[in-house]
N, CA, C and O atoms as a GROMACS GRO file, in nm:
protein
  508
    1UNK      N    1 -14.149  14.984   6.573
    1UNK     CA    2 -14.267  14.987   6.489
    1UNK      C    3 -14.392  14.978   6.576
    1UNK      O    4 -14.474  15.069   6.564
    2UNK      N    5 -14.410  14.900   6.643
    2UNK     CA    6 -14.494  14.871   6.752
    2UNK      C    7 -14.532  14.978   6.844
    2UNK      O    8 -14.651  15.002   6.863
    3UNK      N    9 -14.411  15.064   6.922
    3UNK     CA   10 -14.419  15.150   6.955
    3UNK      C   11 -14.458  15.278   6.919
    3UNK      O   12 -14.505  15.363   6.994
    4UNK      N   13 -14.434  15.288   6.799
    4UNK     CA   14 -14.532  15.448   6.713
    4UNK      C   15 -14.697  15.350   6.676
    4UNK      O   16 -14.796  15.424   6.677
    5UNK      N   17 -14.709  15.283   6.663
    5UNK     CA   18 -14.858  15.241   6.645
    5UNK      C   19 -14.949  15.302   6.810
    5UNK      O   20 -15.055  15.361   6.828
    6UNK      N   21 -14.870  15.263   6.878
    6UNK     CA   22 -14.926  15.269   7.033
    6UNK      C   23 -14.926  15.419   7.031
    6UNK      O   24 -15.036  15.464   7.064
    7UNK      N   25 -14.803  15.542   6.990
    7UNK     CA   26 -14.838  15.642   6.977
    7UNK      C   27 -14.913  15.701   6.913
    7UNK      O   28 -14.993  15.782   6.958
    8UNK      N   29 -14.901  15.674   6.806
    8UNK     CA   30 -15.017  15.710   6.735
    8UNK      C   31 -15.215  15.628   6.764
    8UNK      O   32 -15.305  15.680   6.699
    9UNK      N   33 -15.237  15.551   6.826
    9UNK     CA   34 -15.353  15.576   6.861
    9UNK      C   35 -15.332  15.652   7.025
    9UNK      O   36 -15.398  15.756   7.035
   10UNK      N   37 -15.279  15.628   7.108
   10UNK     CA   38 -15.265  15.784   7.204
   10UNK      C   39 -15.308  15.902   7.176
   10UNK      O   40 -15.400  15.962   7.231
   11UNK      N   41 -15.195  15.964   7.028
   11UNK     CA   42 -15.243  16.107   7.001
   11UNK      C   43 -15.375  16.148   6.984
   11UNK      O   44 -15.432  16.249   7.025
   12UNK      N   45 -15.450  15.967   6.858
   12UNK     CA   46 -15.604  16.013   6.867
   12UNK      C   47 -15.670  16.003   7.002
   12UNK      O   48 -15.747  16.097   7.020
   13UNK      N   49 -15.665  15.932   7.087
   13UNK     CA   50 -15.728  15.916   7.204
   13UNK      C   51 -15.766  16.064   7.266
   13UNK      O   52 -15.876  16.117   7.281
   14UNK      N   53 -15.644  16.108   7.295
   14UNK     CA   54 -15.555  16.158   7.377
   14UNK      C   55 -15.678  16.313   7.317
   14UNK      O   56 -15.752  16.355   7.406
   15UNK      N   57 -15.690  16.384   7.169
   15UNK     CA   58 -15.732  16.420   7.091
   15UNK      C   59 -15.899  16.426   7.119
   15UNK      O   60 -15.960  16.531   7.140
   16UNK      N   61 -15.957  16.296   7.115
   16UNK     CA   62 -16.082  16.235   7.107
   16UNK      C   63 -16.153  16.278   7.230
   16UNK      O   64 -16.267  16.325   7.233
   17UNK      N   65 -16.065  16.253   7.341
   17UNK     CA   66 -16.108  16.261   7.491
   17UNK      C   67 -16.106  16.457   7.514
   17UNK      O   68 -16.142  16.509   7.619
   18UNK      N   69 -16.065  16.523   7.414
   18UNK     CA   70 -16.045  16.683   7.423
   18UNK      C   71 -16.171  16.725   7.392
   18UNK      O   72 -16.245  16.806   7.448
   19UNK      N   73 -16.191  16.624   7.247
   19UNK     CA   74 -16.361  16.707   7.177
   19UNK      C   75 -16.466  16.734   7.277
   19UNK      O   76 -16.530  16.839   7.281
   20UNK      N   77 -16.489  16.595   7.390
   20UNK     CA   78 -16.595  16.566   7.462
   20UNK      C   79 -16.533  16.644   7.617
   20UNK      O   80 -16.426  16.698   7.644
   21UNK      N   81 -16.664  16.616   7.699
   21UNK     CA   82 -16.618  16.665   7.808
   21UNK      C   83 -16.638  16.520   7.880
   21UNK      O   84 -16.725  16.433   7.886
   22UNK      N   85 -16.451  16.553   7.951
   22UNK     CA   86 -16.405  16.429   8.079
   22UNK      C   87 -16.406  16.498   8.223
   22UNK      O   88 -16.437  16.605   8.274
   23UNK      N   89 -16.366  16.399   8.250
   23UNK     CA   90 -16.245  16.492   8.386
   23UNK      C   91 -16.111  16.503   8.382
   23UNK      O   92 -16.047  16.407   8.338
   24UNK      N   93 -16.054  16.603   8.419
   24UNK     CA   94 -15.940  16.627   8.402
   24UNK      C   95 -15.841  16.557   8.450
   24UNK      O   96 -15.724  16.568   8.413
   25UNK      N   97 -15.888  16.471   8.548
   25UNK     CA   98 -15.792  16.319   8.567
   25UNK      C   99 -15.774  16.253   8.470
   25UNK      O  100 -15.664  16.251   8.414
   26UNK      N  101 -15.883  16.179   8.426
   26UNK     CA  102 -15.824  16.137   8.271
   26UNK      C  103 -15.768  16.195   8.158
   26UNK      O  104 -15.710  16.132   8.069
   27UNK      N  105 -15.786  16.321   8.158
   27UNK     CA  106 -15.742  16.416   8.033
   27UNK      C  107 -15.565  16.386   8.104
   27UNK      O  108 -15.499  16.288   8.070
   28UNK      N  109 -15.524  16.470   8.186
   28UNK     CA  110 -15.416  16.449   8.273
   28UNK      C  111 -15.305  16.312   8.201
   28UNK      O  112 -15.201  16.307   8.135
   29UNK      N  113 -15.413  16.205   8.268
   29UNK     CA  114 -15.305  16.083   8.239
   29UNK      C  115 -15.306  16.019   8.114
   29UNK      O  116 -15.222  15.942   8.068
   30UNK      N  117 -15.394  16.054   8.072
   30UNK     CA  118 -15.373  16.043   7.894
   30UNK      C  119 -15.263  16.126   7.818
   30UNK      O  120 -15.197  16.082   7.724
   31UNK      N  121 -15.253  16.263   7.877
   31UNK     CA  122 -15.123  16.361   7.852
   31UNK      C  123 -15.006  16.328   7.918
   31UNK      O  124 -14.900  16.350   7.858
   32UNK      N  125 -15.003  16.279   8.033
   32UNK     CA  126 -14.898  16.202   8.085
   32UNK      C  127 -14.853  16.036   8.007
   32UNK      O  128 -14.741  15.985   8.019
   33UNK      N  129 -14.920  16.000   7.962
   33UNK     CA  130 -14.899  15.846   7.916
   33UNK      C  131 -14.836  15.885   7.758
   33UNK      O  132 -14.731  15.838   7.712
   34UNK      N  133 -14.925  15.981   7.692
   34UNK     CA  134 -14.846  16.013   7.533
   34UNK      C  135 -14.703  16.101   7.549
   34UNK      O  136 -14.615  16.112   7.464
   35UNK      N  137 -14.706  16.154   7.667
   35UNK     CA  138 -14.542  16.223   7.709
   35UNK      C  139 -14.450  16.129   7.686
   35UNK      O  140 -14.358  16.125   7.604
   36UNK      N  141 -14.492  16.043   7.779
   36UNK     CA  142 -14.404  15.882   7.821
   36UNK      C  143 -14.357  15.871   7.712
   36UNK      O  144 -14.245  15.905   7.673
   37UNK      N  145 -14.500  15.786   7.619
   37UNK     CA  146 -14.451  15.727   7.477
   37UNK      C  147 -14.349  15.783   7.398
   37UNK      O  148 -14.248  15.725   7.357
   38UNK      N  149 -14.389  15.924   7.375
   38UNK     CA  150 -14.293  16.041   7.304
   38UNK      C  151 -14.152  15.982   7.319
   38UNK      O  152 -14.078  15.922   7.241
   39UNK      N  153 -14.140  16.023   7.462
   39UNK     CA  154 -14.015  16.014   7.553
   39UNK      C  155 -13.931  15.875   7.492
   39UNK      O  156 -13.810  15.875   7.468
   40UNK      N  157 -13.996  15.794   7.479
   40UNK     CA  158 -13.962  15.592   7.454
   40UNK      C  159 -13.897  15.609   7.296
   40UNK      O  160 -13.786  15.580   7.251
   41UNK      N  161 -14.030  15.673   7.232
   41UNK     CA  162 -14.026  15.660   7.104
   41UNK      C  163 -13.844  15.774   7.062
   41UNK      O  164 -13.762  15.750   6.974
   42UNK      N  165 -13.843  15.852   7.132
   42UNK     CA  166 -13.670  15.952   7.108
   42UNK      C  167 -13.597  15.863   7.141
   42UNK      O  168 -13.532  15.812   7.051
   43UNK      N  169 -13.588  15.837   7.211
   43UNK     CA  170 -13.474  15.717   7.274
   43UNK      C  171 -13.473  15.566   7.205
   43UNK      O  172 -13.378  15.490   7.230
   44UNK      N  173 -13.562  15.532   7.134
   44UNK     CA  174 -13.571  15.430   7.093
   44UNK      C  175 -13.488  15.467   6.933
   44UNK      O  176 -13.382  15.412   6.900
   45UNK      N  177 -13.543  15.544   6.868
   45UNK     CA  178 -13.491  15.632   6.715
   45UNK      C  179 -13.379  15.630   6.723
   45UNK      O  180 -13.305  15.573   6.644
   46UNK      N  181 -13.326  15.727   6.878
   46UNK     CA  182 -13.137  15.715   6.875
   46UNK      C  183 -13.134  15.623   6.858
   46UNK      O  184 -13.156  15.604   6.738
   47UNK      N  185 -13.106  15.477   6.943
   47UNK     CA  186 -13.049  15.366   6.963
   47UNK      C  187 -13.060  15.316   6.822
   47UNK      O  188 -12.967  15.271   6.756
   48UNK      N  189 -13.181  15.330   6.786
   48UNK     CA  190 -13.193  15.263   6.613
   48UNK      C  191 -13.104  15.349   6.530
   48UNK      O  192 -13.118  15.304   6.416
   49UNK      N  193 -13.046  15.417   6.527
   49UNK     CA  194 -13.011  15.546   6.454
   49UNK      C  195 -12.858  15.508   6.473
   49UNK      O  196 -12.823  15.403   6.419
   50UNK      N  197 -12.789  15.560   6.525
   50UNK     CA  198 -12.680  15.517   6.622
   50UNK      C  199 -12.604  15.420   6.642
   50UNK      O  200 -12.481  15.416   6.640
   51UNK      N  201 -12.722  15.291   6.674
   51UNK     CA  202 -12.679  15.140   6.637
   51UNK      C  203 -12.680  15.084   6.522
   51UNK      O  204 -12.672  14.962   6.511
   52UNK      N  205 -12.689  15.160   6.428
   52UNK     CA  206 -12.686  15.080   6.261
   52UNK      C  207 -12.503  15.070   6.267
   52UNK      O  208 -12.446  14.963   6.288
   53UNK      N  209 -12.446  15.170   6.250
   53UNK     CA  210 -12.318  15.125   6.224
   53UNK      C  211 -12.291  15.003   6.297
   53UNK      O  212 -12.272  14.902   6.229
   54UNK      N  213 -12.285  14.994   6.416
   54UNK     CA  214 -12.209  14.915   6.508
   54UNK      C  215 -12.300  14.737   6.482
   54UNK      O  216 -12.245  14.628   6.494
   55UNK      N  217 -12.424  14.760   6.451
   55UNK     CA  218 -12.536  14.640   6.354
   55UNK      C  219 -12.448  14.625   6.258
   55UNK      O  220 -12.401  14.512   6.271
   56UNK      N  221 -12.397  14.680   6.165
   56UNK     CA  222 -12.315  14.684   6.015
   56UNK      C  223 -12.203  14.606   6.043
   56UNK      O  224 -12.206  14.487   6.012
   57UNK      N  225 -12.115  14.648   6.092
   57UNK     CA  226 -11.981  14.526   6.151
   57UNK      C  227 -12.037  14.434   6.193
   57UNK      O  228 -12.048  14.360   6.095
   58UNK      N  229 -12.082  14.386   6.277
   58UNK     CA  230 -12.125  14.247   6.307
   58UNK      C  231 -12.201  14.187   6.220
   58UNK      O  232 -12.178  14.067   6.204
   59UNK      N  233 -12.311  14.249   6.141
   59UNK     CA  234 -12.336  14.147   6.008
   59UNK      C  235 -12.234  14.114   5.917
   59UNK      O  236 -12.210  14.005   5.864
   60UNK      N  237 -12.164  14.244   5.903
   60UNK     CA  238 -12.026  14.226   5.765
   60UNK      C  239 -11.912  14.127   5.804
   60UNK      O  240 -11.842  14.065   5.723
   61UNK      N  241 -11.902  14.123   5.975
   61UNK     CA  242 -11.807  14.010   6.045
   61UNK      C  243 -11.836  13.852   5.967
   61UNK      O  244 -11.742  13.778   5.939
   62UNK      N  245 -11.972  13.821   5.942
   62UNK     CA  246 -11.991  13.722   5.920
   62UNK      C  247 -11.938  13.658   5.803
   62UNK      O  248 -11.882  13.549   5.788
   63UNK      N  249 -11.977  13.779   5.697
   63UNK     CA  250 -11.915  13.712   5.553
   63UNK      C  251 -11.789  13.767   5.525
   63UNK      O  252 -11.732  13.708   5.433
   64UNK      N  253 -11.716  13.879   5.584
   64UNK     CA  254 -11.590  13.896   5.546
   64UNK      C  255 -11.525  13.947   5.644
   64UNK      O  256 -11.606  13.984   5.728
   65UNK      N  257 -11.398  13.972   5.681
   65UNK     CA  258 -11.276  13.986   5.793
   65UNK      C  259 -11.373  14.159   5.811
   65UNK      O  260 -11.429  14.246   5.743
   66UNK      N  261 -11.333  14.119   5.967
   66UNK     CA  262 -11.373  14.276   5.979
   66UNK      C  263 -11.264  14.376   5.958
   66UNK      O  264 -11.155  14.331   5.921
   67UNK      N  265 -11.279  14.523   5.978
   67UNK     CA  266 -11.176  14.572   5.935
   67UNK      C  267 -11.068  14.636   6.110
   67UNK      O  268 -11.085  14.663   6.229
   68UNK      N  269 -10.983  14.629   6.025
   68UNK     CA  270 -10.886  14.574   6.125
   68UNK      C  271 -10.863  14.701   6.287
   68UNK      O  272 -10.788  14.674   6.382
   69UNK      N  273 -10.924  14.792   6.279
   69UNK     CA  274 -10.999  14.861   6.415
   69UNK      C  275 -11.131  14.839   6.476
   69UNK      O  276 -11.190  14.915   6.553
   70UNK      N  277 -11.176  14.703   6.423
   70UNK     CA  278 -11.324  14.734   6.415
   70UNK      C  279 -11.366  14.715   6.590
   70UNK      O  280 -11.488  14.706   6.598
   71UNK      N  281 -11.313  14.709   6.698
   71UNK     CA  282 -11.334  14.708   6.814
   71UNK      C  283 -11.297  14.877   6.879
   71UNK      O  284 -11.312  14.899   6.999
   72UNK      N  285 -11.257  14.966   6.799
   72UNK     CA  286 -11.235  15.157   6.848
   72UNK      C  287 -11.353  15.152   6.798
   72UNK      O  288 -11.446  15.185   6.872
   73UNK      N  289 -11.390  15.103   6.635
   73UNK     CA  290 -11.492  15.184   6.557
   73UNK      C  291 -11.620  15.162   6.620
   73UNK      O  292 -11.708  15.248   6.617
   74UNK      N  293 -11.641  15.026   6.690
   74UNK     CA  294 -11.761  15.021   6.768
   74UNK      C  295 -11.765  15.108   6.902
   74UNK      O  296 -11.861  15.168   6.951
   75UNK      N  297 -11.669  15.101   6.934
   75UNK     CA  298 -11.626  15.156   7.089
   75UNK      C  299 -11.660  15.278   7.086
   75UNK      O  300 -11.736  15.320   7.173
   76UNK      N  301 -11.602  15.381   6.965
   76UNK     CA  302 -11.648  15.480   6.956
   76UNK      C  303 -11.843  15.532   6.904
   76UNK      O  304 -11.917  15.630   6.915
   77UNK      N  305 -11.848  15.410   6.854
   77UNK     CA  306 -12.016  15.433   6.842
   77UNK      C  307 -12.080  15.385   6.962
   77UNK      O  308 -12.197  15.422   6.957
   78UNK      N  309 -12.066  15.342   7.030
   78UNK     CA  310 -12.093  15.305   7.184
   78UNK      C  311 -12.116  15.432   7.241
   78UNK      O  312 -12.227  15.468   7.280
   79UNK      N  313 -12.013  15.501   7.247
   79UNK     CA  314 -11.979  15.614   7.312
   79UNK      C  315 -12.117  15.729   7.275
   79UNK      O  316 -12.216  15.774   7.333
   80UNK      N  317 -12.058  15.739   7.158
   80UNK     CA  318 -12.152  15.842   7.117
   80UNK      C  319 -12.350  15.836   7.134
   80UNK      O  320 -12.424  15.924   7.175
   81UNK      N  321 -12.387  15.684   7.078
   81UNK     CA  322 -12.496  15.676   7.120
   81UNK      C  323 -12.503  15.692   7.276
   81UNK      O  324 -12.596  15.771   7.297
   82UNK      N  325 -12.436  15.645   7.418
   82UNK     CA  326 -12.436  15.659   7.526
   82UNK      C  327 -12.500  15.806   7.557
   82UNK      O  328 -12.609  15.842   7.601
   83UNK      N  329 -12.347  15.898   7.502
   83UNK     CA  330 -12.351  16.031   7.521
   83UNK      C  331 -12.533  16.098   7.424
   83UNK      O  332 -12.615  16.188   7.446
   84UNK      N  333 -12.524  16.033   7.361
   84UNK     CA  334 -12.644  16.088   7.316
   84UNK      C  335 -12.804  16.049   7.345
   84UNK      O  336 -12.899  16.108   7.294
   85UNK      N  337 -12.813  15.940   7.434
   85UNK     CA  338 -12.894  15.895   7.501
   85UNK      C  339 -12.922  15.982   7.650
   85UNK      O  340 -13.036  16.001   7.693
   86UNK      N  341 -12.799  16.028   7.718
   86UNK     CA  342 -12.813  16.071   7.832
   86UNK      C  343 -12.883  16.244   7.794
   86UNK      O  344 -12.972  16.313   7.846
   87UNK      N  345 -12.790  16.262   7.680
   87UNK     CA  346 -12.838  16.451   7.673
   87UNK      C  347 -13.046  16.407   7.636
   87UNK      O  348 -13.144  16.478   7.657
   88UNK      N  349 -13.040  16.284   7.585
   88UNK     CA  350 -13.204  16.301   7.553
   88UNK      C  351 -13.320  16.247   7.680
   88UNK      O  352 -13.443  16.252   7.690
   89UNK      N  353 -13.215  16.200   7.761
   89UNK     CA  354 -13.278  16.184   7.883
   89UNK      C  355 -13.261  16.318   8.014
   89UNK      O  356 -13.325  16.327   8.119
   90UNK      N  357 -13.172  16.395   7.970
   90UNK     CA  358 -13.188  16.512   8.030
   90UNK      C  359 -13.312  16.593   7.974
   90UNK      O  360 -13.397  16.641   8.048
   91UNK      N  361 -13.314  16.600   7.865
   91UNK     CA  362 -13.402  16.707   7.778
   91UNK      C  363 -13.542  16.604   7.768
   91UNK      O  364 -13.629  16.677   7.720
   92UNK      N  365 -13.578  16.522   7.781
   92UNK     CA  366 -13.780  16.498   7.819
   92UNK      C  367 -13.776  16.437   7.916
   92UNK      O  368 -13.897  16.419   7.928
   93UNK      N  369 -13.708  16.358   8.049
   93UNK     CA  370 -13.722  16.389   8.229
   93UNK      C  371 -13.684  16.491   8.290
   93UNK      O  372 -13.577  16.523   8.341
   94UNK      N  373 -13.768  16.533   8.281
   94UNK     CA  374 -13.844  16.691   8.338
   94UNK      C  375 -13.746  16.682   8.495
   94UNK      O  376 -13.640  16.745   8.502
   95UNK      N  377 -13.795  16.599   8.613
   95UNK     CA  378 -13.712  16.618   8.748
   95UNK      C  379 -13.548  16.579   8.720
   95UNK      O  380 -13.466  16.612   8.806
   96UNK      N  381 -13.504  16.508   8.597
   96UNK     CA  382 -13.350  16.501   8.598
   96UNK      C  383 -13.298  16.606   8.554
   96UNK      O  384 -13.183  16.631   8.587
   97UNK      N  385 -13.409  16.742   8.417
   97UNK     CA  386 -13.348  16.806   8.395
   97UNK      C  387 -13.400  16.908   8.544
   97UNK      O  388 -13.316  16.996   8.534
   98UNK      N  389 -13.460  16.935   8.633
   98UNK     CA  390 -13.489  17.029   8.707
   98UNK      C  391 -13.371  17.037   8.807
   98UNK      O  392 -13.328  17.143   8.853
   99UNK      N  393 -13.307  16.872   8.845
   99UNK     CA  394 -13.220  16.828   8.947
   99UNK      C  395 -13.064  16.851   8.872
   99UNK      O  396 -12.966  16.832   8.944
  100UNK      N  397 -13.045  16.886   8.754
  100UNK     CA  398 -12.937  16.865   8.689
  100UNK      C  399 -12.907  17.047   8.674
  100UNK      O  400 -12.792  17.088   8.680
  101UNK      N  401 -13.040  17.156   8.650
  101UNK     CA  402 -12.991  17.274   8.678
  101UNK      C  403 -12.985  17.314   8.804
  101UNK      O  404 -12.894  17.395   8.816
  102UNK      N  405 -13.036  17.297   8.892
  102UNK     CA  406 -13.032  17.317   9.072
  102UNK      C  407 -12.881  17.306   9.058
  102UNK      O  408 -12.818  17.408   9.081
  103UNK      N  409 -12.803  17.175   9.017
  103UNK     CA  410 -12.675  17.155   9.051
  103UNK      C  411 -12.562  17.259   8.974
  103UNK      O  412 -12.467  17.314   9.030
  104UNK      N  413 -12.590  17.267   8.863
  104UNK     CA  414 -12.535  17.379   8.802
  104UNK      C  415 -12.538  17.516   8.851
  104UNK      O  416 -12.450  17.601   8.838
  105UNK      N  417 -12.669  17.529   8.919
  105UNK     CA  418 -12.696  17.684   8.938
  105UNK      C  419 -12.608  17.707   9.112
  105UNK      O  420 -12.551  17.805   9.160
  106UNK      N  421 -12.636  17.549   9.175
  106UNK     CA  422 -12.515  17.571   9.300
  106UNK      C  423 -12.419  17.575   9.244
  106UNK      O  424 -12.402  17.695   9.260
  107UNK      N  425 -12.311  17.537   9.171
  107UNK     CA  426 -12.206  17.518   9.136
  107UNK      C  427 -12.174  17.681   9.080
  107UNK      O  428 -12.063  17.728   9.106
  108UNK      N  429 -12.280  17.769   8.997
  108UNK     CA  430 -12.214  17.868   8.990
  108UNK      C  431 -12.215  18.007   9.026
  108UNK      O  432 -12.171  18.118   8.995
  109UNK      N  433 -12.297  17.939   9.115
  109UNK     CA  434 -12.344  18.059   9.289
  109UNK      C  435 -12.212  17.991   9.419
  109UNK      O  436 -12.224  17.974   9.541
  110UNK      N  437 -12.136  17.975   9.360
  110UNK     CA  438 -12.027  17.911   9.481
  110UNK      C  439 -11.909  18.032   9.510
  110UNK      O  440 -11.830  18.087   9.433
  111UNK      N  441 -11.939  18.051   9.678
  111UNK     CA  442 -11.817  18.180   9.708
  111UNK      C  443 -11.665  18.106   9.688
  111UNK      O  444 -11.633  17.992   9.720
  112UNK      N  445 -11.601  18.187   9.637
  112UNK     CA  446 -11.455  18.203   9.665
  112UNK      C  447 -11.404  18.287   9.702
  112UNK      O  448 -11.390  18.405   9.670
  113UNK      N  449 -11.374  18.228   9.773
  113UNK     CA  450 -11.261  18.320   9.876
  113UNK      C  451 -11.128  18.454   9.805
  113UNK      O  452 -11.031  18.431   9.732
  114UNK      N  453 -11.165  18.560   9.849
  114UNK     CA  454 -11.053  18.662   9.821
  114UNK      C  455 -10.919  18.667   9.948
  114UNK      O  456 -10.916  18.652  10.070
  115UNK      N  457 -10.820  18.695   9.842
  115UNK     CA  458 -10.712  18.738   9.961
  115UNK      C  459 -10.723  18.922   9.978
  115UNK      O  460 -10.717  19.005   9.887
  116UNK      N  461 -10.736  18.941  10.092
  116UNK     CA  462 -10.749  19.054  10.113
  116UNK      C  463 -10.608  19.112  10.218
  116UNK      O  464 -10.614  19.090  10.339
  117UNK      N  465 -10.512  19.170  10.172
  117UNK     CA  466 -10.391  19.166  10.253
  117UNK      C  467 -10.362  19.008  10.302
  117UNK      O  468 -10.364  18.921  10.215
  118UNK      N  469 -10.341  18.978  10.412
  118UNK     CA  470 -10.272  18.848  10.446
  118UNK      C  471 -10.409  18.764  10.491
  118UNK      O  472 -10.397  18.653  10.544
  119UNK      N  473 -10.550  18.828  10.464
  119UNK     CA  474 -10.691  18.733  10.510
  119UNK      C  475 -10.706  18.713  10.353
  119UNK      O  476 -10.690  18.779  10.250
  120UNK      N  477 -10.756  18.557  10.400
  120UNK     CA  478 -10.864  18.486  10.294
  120UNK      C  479 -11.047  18.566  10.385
  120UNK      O  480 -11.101  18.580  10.495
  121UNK      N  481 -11.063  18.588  10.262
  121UNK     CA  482 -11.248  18.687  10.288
  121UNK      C  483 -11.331  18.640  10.208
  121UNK      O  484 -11.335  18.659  10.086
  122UNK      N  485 -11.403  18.574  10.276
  122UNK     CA  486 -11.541  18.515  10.165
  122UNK      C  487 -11.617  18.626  10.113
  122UNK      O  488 -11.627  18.729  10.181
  123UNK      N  489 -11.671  18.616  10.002
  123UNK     CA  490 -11.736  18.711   9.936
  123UNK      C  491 -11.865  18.671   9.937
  123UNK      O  492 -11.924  18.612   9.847
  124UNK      N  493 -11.900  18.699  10.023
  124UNK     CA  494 -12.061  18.642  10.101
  124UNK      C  495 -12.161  18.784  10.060
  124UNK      O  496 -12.227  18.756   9.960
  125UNK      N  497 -12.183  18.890  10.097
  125UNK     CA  498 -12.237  19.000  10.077
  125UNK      C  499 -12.197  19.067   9.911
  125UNK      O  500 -12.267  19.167   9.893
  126UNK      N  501 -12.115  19.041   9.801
  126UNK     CA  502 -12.100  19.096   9.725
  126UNK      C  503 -12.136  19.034   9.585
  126UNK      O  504 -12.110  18.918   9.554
  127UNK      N  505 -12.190  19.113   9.514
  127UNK     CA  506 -12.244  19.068   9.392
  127UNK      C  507 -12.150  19.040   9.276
  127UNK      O  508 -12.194  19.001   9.168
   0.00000   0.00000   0.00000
């Protein structure tokens, strides 16, 4: 809650500082600081989003038996928020996603070797 208040006066700032004339240093880190927030505020939604079930068993633990997998059923919501935290930290950190296709794009620019009669032949020159 706290955190969209902070975004939302950013956007006006952020907005306010466009009408007038600044310098583009401050324009800059005002666009850099409401990125951030953005960035906080996705990741924060999953976890809230995500973590309700696994919130739900542990309140319902209190007043009645949990149900009798209830350590997969969290395990598996663990999982999934995890997995879904990392794809959203790929997709708004810009150098993890820049460093995460570099690695892909080596991985599928990689020679393998042909047998050519009784030689292994790298396929270095061929498209």
């Amino acid at each position: 809650m706290f955190i969209n208040i902070v975004y939302s006066k950013l956007v006006r700032y952020v907005r306010e500082i466009n009408k007038r004339v600044r310098s583009t240093n401050v324009i800059s880190r005002a666009e850099r600081e409401l990125k951030m927030v953005k960035n906080i505020i996705t990741i924060t939604s999953i976890l809230r989003v995500l973590g309700l079930p696994f919130a739900l068993l542990i309140l319902m633990s209190f007043f009645t038996t949990p149900p009798k997998y209830h350590f997969r059923i969290t395990f598996i919501g663990v999982d999934i928020s995890t997995t879904a935290i990392i794809i959203a930290a790929f997709k708004t950190t810009d150098p993890i996603r820049i460093a995460a296709t570099q690695k892909l794009a080596a991985l599928h620019s990689a020679t393998i070797p042909k047998m050519i009669g009784n030689l292994w032949v790298l396929n270095l020159f061929c498209t």
